[in-house]
C-alpha positions as CSV (number, residue, x, y, z in Angstrom):
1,X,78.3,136.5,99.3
2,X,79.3,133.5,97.8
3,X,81.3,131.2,99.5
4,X,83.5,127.8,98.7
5,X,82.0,124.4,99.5
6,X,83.3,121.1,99.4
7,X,81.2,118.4,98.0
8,X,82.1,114.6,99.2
9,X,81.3,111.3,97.6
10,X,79.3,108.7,99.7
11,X,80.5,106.0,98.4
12,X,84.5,107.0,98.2
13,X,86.9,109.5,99.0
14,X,86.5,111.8,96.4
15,X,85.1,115.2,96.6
16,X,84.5,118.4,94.5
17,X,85.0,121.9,94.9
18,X,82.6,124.3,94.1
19,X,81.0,127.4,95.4
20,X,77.7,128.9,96.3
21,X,75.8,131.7,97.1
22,X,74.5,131.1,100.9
23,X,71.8,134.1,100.8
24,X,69.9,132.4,98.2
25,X,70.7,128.6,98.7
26,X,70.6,128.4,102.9
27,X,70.2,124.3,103.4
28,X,73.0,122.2,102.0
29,X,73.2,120.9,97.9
30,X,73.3,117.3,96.6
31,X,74.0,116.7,93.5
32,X,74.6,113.1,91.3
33,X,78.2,113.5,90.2
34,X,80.8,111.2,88.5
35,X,83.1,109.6,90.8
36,X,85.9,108.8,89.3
37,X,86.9,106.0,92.0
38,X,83.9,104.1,91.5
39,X,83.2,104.9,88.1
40,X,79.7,105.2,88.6
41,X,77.9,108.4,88.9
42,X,77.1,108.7,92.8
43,X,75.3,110.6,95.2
44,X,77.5,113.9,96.1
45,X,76.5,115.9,99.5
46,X,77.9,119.6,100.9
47,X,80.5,119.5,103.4
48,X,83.4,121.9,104.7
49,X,86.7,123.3,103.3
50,X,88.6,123.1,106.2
């Protein structure tokens, strides 16, 4: 089941959406995104859609 995850910038406000499958991915995902605030590429971590 795949299931919609939020993931938030560290270094701003800024977060993407995304989804993922929990059977196959159980522990959370970081990723290095593009954050448009800081215009750097930053470290992006898994949170909740509330």
């Amino acid at each position: 089941m795949r299931e919609k995850v939020k993931l938030n910038s560290k270094a701003s406000s800024y977060y993407y959406t995304t989804s993922k499958n929990k059977r196959t991915t159980p522990n959370k995902l970081k990723f290095r995104k593009f954050d448009p605030n800081t215009r750097k590429h930053e470290e992006f971590e898994e949170g909740k859609i509330k």
